[in-house]
C-alpha positions in Angstrom: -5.9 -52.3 -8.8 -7.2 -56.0 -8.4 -5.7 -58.5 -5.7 -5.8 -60.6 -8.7 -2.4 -59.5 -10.6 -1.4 -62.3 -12.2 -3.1 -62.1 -15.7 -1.6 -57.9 -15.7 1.9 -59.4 -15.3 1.2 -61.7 -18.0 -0.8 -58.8 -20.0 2.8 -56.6 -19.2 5.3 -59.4 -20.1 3.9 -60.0 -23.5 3.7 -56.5 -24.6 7.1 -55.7 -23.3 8.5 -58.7 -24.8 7.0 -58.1 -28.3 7.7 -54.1 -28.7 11.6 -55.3 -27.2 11.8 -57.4 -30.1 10.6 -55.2 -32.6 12.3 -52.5 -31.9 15.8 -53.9 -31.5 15.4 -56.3 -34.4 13.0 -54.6 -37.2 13.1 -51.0 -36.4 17.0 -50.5 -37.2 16.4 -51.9 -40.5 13.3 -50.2 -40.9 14.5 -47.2 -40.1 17.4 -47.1 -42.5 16.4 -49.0 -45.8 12.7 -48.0 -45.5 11.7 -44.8 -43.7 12.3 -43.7 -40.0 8.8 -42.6 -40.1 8.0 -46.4 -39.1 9.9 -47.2 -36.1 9.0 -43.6 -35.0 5.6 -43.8 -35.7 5.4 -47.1 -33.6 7.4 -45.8 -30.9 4.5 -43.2 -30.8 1.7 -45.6 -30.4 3.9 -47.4 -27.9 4.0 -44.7 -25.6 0.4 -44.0 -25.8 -0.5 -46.9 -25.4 1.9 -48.3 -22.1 0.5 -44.9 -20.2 -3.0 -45.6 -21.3 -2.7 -48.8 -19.5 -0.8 -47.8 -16.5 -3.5 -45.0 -15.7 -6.8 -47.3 -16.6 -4.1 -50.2 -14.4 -3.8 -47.7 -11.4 -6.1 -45.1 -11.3 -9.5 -45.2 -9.4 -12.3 -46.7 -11.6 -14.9 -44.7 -9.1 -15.1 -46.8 -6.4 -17.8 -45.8 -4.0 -16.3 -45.9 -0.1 -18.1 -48.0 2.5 -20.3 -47.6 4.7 -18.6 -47.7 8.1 -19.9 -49.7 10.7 -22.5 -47.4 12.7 -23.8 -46.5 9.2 -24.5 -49.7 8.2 -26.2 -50.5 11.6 -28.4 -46.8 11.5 -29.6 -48.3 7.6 -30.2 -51.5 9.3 -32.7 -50.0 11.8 -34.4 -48.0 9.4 -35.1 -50.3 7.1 -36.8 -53.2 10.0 -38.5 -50.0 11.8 -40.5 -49.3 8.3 -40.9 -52.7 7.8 -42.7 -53.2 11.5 -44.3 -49.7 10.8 -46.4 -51.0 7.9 -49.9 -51.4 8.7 -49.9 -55.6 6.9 -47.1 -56.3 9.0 -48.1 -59.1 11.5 -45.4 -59.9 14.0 -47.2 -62.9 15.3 -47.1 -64.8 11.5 -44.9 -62.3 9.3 -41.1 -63.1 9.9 -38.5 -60.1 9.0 -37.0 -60.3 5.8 -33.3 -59.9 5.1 -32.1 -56.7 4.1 -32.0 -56.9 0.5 -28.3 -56.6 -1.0 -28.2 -54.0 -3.5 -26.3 -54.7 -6.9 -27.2 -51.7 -9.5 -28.9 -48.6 -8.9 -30.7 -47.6 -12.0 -31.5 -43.9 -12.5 -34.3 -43.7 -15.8 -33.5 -47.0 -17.2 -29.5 -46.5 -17.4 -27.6 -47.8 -14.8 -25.5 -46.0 -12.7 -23.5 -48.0 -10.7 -23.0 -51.6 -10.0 -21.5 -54.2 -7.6 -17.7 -55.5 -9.0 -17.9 -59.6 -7.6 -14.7 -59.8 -8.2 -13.4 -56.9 -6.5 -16.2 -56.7 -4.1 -16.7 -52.9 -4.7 -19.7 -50.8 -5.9 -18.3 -48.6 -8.9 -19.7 -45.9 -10.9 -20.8 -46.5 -14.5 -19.2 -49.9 -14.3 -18.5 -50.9 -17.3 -16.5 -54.4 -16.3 -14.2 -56.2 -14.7 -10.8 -56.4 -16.9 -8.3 -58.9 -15.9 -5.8 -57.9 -18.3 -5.2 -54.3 -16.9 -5.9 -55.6 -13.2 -8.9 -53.4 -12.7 -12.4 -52.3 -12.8 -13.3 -50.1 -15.9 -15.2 -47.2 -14.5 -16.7 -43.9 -14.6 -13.0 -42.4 -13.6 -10.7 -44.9 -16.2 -13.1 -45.7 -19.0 -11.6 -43.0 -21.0 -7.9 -44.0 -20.6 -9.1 -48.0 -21.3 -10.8 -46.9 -24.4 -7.5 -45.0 -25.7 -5.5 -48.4 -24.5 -7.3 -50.7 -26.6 -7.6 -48.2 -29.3 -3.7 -47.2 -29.6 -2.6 -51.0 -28.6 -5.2 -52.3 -32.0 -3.1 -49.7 -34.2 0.0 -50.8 -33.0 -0.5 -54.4 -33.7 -1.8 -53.2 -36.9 1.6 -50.9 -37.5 4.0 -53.7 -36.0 2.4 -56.5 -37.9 2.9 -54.5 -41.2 6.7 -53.5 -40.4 8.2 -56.6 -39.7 5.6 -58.9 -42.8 7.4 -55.7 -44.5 10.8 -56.4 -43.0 10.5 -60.3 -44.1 9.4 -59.0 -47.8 12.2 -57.0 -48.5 14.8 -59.5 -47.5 13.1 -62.0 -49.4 13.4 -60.0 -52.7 17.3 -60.9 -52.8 16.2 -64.8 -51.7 13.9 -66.9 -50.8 11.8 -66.1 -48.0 12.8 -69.0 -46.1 16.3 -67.9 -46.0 14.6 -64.7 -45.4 13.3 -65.9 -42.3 16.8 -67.6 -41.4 18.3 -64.5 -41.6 15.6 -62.5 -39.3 13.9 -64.9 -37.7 12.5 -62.6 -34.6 10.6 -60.9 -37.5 8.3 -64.3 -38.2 8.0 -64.6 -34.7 6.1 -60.9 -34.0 3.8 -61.1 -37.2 2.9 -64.3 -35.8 2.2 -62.6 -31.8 0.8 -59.9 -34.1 -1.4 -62.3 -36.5 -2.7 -63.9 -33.4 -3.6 -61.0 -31.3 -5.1 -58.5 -33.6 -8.2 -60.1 -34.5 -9.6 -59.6 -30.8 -8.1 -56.7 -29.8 -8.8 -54.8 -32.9 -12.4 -56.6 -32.4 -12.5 -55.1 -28.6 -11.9 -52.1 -29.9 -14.4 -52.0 -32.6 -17.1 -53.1 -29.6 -16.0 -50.1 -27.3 -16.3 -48.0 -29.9 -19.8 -48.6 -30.7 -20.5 -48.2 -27.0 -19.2 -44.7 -27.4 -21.2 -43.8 -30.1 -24.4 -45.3 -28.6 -23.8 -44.1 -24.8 -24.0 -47.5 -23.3 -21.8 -49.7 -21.2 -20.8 -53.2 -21.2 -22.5 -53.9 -18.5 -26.0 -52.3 -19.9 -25.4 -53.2 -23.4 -25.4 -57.2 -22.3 -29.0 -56.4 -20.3 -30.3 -55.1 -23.0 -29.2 -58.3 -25.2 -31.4 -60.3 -22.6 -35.1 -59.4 -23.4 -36.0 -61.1 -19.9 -33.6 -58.7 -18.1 -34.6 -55.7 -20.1 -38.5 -56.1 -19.5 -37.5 -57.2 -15.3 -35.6 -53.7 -15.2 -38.2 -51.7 -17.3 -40.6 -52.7 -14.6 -38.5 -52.1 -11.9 -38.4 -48.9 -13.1 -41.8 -48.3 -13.7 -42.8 -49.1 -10.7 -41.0 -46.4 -8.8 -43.3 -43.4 -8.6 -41.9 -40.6 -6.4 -38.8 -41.4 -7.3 -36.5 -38.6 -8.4 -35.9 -38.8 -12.1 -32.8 -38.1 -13.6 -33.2 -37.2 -17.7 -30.9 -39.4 -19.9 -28.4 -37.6 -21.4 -28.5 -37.2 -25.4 -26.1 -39.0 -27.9 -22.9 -37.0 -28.4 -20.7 -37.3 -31.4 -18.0 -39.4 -30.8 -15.7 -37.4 -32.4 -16.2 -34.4 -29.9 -15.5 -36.5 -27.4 -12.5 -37.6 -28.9 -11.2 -33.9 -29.3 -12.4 -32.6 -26.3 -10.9 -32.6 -23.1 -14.1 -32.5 -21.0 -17.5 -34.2 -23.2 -20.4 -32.5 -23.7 -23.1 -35.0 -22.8 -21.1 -38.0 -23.1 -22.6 -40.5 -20.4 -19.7 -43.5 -21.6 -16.3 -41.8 -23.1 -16.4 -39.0 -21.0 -16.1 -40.4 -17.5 -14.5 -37.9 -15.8 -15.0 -37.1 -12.0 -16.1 -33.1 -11.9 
C-alpha cells in the first residue's frame, strides 16, 4: 500500500457508511414485504466486493526489488566503461552523459513494466496508480481490482434499485414526500447511489474493454497519443539483437472470467507463476 492513505480511508468510510445504512434501514423492510432475495443478494455483492478491495488494497501489485547499492554501482561502471570503449568517444571534447533513468521496458511493442511516480517503484504490467484503493494496480492485483470495480458497479446498481424500490412502495399508501418523511435514510443512499454509479459503472465498462483487447491503462493512453505511439514504434524498431518476446493472442474474456489461471491473458490474468 501507498504512504498516501488518506483518499482509501475516505474510499472505506463511504462505502461502509452507505452499505450500514442500507442494510439496517431498507433491507429489513426489503426482506419482509418484498423478498429476502434482495438484502441477501446485496449482502453477496457486499462481501465480494470489500475482499476484492482489501486484496487489490494490500496485496503486492508486482513490485520489482531494488537494486542494492554495489549493484547499482557495478551498472554504473558498465555503462561509462562501454561508453569510453566506443571508438567516437573523444575524452578531450566528449563529456559523459548521465545514466539514463529507465521508465518502461517495452518487450514487442507492449510494455512490460513501468516506473509508479507516485510510489517511486518499478511494477510489472502497471496498469496505474489508484488512490482510492491506496495502491498500484499491477500484474499481481489487476485481477482482484477488476472484480472490485465490477462487484462494487452491481452493487450500486442493486442498492440504488432497493431503496428507489423501498421509497415506491411506501409511497403507494401516500405521498412520496411523506414517503420520504417516514424513511428518509432511503433518499439519502439513492442519492450516494445516483451520484456514484455513473463513474464507477463507467470504470468498469473501461476495464472491461481492456480485458477483452489485452491492454492496460497505461498502454491504452500511448496508443491514444499518435506522437507517443510512432516515438515507441521506433524505439522498438530500432533494437535489432534484441530478444523478442511474441505477443500473446486475444483470449476470451469470459475464460478468463471462469478460469482460475488464463490462458493467454496478458491483462485479466496477472497472476505471478
Amino acid at each position: 500500500m501507498a504512504r498516501q492513505i488518506g483518499v482509501f480511508v475516505f474510499t472505506l468510510f463511504l462505502i461502509s457508511t452507505t452499505l450500514t445504512l442500507f442494510f439496517v434501514f431498507d433491507a429489513p423492510f426489503l426482506y419482509f414485504e418484498v423478498s429476502p432475495v434482495l438484502p441477501v443478494l446485496a449482502a453477496f455483492l457486499s462481501f465480494i466486493m470489500m475482499v476484492s478491495l482489501m486484496k487489490t488494497s494490500f496485496s503486492d501489485p508486482g513490485i520489482i526489488p531494488r537494486a542494492s547499492d554495489i549493484e547499482v554501482s557495478e551498472r554504473s561502471r558498465q555503462y561509462f566503461e562501454e561508453i569510453i570503449s566506443n571508438p567516437d568517444y573523444n575524452p578531450n571534447s566528449s563529456a559523459l552523459p548521465d545514466q539514463p533513468r529507465m521508465k518502461q521496458v517495452t518487450i514487442n511493442g507492449q510494455i512490460v513494466r513501468s516506473h509508479c511516480s507516485v510510489c517511486d517503484n518499478c511494477v510489472l504490467n502497471f496498469d496505474h496508480h489508484c488512490p482510492w484503493v491506496g495502491n498500484c494496480i499491477g500484474q499481481r492485483n489487476y485481477r482482484h481490482f477488476y472484480f472490485f470495480i465490477v462487484f462494487l458497479a452491481l452493487l450500486i446498481v442493486c442498492i440504488f434499485g432497493c431503496s428507489l424500490a423501498h421509497l415506491m412502495i411506501l409511497s403507494r399508501a401516500d405521498q412520496f414526500l411523506n414517503a420520504v418523511r417516514k424513511s428518509p435514510v432511503s433518499l439519502i443512499v439513492v442519492l450516494i447511489c445516483f451520484f456514484s454509479v455513473w463513474s464507477i459503472v463507467g470504470l468498469a465498462g473501461f476495464h472491461t474493454y481492456l480485458v477483452a483487447t489485452s491492454q492496460t491503462t497505461n498502454e491504452e493512453q500511448d496508443n491514444s497519443k499518435p506522437h507517443t505511439a510512432k516515438k515507441t514504434k521506433a524505439k522498438f524498431e530500432e533494437s535489432d539483437g534484441a530478444e523478442i518476446l511474441p505477443h500473446p493472442p486475444h483470449s476470451p474474456v469470459l475464460l478468463q472470467l471462469i478460469t482460475a489461471f488464463p490462458i493467454n491473458a496478458t491483462v485479466f490474468g496477472r497472476l505471478p507463476i
